[in-house]
C-alpha positions, 0 to 999 in steps of 0.5 A, spaced: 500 500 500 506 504 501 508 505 494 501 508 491 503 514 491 511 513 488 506 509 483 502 515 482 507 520 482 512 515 477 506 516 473 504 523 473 511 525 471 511 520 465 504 522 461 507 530 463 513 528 459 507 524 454 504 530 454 510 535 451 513 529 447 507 530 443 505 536 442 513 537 439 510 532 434 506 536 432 508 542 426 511 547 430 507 554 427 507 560 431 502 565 429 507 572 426 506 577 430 504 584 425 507 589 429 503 596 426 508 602 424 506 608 423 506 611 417 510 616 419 515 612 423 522 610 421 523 602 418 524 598 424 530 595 423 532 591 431 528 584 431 534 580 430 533 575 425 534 568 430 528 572 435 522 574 430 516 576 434 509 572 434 502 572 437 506 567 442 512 569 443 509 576 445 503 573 450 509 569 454 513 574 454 507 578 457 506 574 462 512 573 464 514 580 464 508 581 469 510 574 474 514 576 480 516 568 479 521 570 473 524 571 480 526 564 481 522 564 487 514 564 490 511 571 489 511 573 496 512 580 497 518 584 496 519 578 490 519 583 483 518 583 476 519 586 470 513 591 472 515 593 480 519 598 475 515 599 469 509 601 470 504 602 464 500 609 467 507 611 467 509 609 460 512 603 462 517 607 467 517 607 474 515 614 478 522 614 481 530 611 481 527 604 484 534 604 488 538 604 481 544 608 480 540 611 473 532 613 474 528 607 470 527 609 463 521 607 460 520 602 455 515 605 449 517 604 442 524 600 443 523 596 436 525 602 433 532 603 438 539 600 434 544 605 439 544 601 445 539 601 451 539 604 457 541 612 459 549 610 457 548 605 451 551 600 454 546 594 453 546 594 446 540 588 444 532 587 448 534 580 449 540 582 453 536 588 457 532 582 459 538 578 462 541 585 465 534 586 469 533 579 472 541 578 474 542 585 477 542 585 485 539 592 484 533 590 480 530 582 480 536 579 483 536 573 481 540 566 478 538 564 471 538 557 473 535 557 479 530 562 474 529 556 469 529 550 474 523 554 478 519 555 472 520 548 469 516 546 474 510 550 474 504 548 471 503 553 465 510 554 463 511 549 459 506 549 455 507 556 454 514 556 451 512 550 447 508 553 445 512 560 443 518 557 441 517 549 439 520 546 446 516 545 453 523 544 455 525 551 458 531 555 457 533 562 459 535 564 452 528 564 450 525 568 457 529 573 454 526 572 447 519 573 449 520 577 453 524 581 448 518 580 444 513 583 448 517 590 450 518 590 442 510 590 441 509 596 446 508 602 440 505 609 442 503 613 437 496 616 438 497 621 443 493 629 440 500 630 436 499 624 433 492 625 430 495 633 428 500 629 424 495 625 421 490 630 419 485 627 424 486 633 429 488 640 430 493 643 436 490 650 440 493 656 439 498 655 445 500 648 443 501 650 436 505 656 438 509 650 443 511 646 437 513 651 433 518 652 440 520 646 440 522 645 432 527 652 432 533 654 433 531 661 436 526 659 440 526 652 444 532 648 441 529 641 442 528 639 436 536 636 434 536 632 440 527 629 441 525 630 434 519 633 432 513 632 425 520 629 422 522 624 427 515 622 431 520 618 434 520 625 439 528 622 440 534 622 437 536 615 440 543 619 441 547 620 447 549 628 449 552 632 454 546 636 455 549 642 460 546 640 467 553 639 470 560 642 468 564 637 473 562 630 472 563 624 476 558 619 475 561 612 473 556 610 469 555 615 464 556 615 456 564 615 457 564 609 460 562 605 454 565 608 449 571 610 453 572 617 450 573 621 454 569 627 450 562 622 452 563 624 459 557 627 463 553 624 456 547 620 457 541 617 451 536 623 450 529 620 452 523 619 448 518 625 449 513 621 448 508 620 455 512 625 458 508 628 462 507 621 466 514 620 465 517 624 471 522 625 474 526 627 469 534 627 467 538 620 468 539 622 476 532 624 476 533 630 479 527 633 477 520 632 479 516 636 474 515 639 466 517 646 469 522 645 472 526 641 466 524 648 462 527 652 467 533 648 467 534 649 459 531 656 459 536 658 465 540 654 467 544 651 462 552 649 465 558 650 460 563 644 460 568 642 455 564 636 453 557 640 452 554 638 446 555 643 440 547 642 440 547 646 446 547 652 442 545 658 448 549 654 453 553 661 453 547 664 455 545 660 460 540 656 456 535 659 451 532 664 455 524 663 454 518 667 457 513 666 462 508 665 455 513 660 451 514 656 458 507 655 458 506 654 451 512 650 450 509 645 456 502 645 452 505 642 447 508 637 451 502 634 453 500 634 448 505 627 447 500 623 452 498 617 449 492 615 453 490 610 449 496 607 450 497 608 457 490 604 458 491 599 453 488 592 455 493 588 452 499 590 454 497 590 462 497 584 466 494 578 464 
């Protein structure tokens, strides 16, 4: 009678190895993933050929970004996944540093980035974002190893990777391709300027006079850096010495990466889309609101030996705008809020 149960277990363990030896038999044919481009955004050119994106892949890497078992561990409290810091109403940011040395940066429109990820360019793929984010003691802080051999053992999991990529049999490669995946599938690009850009609606007066602030030299200078109607993007997905500090200690900024000691006090300027929910703001977040960061390049502007010759007002001080063009200038950048975007369904937790 004792042995029942090691019976039972015995063969509970084979029908599930029965169970994923035959679904491998099967036509391994995932469902392409068509990921919608605006008409007036550039090719995407960064999904690697050996990770192309499908309906599975992307609903796996969903539920894996959202899964505080990513951790290797139960999810308890105090166990985190990629969405303790990426936050969807904050344009998959976090609202705050988290304790990293860098602020969190948010993940939108990243299919469209080949410079290298992160405020210094030193991540240069998604799939390595991933492994980044799940071995960094500051962020998941967790063993791949013990990540797969956690996630082997569920009831879901396997299946789902089957699924996704032909194998019930769990790497960590392919945690990284889906959730690679699913970071590539969130696009921003039906905020008001949006609709502007396609015919669909018009800017106010205040907001057309803040763009038109926004896209010259003599008025608030952005565009070089963050784009405008030509580069919807709203980023250069360059790396610049913006002006705010003219003695550079940080050991993690652009200098670090490329070695170059022209880089130094240099860091990727951020997409501006959502950036009204996007804050703090810089890449030590220092500040909190959209009115402080328009004073700072109105009046504030630090001279160094590495400025950015972008930074074409630096001599006196910044670009010197009125109370008026502050006020217009903001207007404009509300209007790169993507509500539907920032609720949608399908990129929250499933």
């Amino acid at each position: 009678m004792r042995i029942k149960p090691v019976i039972f277990i015995i063969c509970s363990f084979l029908i599930v190895l029965a169970s994923c030896k035959s679904e491998q038999e099967k036509p391994y044919q995932p469902t392409p993933y068509e990921l919608q481009k605006p008409a007036y955004f550039p090719n995407v050119t960064n999904i690697p050929a050996d990770n192309p994106m499908t309906e599975e892949g992307v609903a796996l890497g969903r539920k894996l970004f959202y899964d505080p078992r990513l951790s290797g561990r139960d999810g308890t409290d105090g166990i985190r996944s990629c969405a303790s810091c990426h936050h969807q109403e904050k344009n998959f940011d976090f609202g705050g540093s988290a304790g990293l040395h860098h602020s969190v940066m948010p993940l939108i429109n990243l299919a469209w980035n080949t410079t290298g990820l992160g405020w210094n360019g030193g991540v240069t793929t998604l799939e390595d974002m991933v492994l980044a984010a799940v071995t960094s003691p500051v962020e998941i802080n967790a063993d791949t190893n013990q990540v797969v051999r956690y996630l082997q053992k569920t009831d879901d999991y396997p299946e789902l990777f089957e699924k996704a990529f032909g194998s019930c049999d769990i790497t960590f490669l392919n945690i990284q391709r889906a959730i690679a995946q699913f970071v590539r599938s969130l696009v921003s690009a039906d905020s008001k300027f949006d609709r502007y850009l396609r015919g669909e609606e018009q800017l106010t007066q205040d907001e057309l006079e803040g763009y038109l602030l926004f896209v010259t030299e003599d008025g608030a200078d952005c565009f070089h850096c963050h784009g405008g109607g030509g580069n919807a993007l709203m980023t250069s997905n360059l790396f610049y010495n913006n002006g705010l500090d003219d003695e550079f200690n940080d050991p993690e900024d652009r200098a670090a990466i490329t070695g170059n000691p022209r880089d130094k006090g240099a860091y990727k300027a951020p997409t501006l889309r959502n950036i009204a929910v996007s804050a703090p703001y810089m890449h030590d977040g220092r500040f909190q609101t959209l009115d402080e960061v328009i004073d700072f390049y109105s009046d504030s502007v630090k001279n160094s030996a590495t400025i950015s010759p972008l930074m074409h007002h630096v001599m006196q001080g910044g670009v010197r705008l009125t109370a008026q063009e502050k006020s217009q200038l903001k207007a404009f950048l509300n209007t790169l809020t993507d509500e539907a975007f920032l609720n949608n369904p399908k990129h929250a937790a499933p």
